[in-house]
C-alpha positions as CSV (number, residue, x, y, z in Angstrom):
1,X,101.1,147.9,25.4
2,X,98.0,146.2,26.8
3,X,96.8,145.7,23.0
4,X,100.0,143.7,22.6
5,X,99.8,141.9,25.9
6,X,96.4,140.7,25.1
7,X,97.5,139.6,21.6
8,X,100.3,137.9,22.9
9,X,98.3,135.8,25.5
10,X,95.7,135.1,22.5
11,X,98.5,133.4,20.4
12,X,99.5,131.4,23.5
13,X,96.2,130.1,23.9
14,X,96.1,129.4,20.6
15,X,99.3,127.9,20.5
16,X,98.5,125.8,23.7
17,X,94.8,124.4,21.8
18,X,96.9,123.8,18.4
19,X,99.9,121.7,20.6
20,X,96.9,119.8,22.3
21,X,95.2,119.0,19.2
22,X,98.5,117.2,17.6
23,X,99.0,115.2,21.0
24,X,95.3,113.8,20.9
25,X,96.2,113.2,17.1
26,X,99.5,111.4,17.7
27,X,97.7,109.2,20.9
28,X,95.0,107.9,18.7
29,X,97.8,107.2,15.7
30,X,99.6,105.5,18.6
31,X,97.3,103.1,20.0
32,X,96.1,102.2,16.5
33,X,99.5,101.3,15.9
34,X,99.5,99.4,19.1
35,X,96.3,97.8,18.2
36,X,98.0,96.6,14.9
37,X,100.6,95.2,16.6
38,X,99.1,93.7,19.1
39,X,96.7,91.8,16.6
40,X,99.6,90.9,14.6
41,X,101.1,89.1,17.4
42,X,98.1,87.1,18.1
43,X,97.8,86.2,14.2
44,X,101.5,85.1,14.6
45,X,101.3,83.2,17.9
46,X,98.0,81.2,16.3
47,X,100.1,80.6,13.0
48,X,102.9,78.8,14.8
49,X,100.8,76.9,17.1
50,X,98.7,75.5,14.1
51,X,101.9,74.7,12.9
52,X,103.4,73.0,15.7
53,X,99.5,70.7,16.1
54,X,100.4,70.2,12.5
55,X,103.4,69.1,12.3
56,X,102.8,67.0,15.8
57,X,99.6,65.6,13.8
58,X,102.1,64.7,10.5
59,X,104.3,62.8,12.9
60,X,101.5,60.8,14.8
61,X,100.1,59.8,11.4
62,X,103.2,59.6,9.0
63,X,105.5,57.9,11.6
64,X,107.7,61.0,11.5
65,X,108.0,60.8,8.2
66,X,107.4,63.6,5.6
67,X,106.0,62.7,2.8
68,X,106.2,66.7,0.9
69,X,108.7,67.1,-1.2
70,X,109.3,71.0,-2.5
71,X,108.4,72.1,-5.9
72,X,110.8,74.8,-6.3
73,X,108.2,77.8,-5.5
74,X,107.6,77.4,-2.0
75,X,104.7,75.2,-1.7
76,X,104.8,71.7,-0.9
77,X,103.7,68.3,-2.7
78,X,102.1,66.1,-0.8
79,X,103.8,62.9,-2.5
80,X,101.7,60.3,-0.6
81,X,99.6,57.7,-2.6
82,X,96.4,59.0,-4.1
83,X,97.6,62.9,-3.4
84,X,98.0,64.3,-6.5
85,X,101.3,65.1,-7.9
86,X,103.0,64.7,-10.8
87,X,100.8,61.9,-12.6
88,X,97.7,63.8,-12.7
89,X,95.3,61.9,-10.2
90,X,93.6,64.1,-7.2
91,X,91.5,67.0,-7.8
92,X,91.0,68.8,-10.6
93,X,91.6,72.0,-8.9
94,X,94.5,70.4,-8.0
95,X,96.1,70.2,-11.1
96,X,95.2,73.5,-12.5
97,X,92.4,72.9,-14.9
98,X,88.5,73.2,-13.8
């Protein structure tokens, strides 16, 4: 009976050291997760702020006009004279060859 006792309060322990090893294990997945998050919040509140300075920036300088017209695959034309566009002037990079 003793044998068994002490067998039985070896497998607790055991038991106890294996539950404590998945806890450390899911708290260090956690706060990289947290991390992550927390990072990807900063990326986006910097995104929309350099959004909002540019589009405050557009207006000051366009007269609130937008001058980009959509090409159909999510980017933008910038349609103003000497930028580019459909008759070939602007950067080379611009219009696809190098």
């Amino acid at each position: 009976m003793a044998r068994l006792e002490a067998a039985l309060d070896a497998e607790r322990r055991r038991h106890v050291r294996q539950l404590e090893t998945v806890r450390r294990a899911a708290d260090r997945q956690l706060t990289a997760v947290v991390k992550e998050i927390a990072a990807l919040r900063h990326h986006e509140a910097r995104a929309e702020e350099l959004a909002r300075r540019l589009a405050e920036c557009e207006a000051r300088l366009g007269g609130g006009r937008d001058r980009r017209v959509n090409d159909g695959s999510g980017h933008t034309l910038d349609k103003g004279p000497g930028r580019g566009g459909p008759s070939g002037s602007g950067w080379p990079s611009d219009r696809g060859d190098k």
